[in-house]
Backbone bond lengths (Angstrom), bond angles and torsions (degrees), N, CA, C in turn:
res aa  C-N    CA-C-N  psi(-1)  N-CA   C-N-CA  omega(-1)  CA-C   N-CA-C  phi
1 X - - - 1.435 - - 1.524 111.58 -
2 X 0.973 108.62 31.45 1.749 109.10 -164.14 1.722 85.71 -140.06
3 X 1.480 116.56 141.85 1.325 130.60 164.87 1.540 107.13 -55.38
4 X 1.388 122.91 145.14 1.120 147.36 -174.39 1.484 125.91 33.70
5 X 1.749 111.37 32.22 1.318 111.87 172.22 1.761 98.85 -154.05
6 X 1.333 94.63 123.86 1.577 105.77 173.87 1.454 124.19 -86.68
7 X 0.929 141.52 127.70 1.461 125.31 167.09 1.575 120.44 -132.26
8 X 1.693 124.82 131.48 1.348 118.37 -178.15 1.149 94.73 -118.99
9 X 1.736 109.30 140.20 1.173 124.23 166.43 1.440 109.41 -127.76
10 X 1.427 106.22 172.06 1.658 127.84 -135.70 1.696 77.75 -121.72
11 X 1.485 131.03 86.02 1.551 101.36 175.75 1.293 112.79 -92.57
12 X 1.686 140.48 1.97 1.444 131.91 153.44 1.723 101.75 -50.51
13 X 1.433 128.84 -53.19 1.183 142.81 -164.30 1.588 110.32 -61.06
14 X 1.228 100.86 -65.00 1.492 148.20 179.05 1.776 92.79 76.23
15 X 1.118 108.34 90.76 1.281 126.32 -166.49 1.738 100.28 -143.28
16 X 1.072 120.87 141.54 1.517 125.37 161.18 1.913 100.17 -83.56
17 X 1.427 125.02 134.55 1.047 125.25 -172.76 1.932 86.90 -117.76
18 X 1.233 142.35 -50.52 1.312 136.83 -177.40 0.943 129.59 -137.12
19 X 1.038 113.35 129.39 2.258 103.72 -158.14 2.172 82.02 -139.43
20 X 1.247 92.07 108.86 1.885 100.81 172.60 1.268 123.22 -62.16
21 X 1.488 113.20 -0.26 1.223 158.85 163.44 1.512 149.59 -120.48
22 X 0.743 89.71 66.54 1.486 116.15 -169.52 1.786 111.96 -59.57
23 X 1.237 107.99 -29.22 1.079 116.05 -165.32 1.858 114.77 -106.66
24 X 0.820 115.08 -4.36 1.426 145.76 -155.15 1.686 98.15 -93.82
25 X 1.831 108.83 148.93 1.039 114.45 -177.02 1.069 134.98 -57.60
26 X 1.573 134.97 118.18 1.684 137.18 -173.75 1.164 90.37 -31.21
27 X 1.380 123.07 -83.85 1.515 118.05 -140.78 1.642 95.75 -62.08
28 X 1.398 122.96 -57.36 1.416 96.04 175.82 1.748 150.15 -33.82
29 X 1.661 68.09 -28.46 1.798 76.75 165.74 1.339 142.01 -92.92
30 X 1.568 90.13 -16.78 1.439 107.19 175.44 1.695 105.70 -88.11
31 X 1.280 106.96 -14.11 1.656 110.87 156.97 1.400 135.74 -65.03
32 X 1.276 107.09 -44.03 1.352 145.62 156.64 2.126 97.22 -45.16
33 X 1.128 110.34 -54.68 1.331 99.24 -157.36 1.728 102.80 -84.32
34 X 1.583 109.64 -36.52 1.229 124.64 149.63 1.992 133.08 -2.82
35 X 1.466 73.47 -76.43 1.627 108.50 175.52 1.695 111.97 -62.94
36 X 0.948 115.16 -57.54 1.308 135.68 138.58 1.774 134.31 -1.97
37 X 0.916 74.83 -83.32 2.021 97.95 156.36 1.720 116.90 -46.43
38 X 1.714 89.79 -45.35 1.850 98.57 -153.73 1.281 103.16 -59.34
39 X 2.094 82.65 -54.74 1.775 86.08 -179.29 1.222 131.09 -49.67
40 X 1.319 118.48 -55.20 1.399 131.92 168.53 1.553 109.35 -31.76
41 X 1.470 123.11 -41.12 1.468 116.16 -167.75 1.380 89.40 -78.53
42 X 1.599 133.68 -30.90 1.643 121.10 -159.60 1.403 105.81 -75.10
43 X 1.559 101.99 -40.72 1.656 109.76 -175.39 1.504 111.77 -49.43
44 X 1.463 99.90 -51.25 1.892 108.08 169.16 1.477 136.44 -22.70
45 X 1.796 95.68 -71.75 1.355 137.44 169.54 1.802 103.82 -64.13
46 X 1.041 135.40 -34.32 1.704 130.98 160.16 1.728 102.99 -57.86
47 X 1.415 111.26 -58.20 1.649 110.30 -149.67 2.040 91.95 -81.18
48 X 1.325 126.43 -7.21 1.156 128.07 155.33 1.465 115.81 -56.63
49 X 1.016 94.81 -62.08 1.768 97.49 171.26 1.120 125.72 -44.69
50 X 1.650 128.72 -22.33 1.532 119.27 -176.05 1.501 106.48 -90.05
């Protein structure tokens, strides 16, 4: 969710599976994965509603 860095994570695993950035700041990434999550929970909580 952050411009110019992708990251997929595995959350059965809870594993990072691809970070386009590899090299890039922990916390950014763990921000990145963060952000990530939220949306995913809002998108959820919307398609509940229909």
């Amino acid at each position: 969710m952050q411009p110019g860095q992708a990251v997929s994570y595995d959350n059965a695993g809870r594993t990072m599976i691809y970070n386009s950035k590899p090299n890039a700041d922990k916390n950014a990434t763990e921000a990145a994965i963060a952000c990530g999550k939220a949306y995913l929970q809002q998108v959820f909580t919307e398609y509940m509603g229909y």
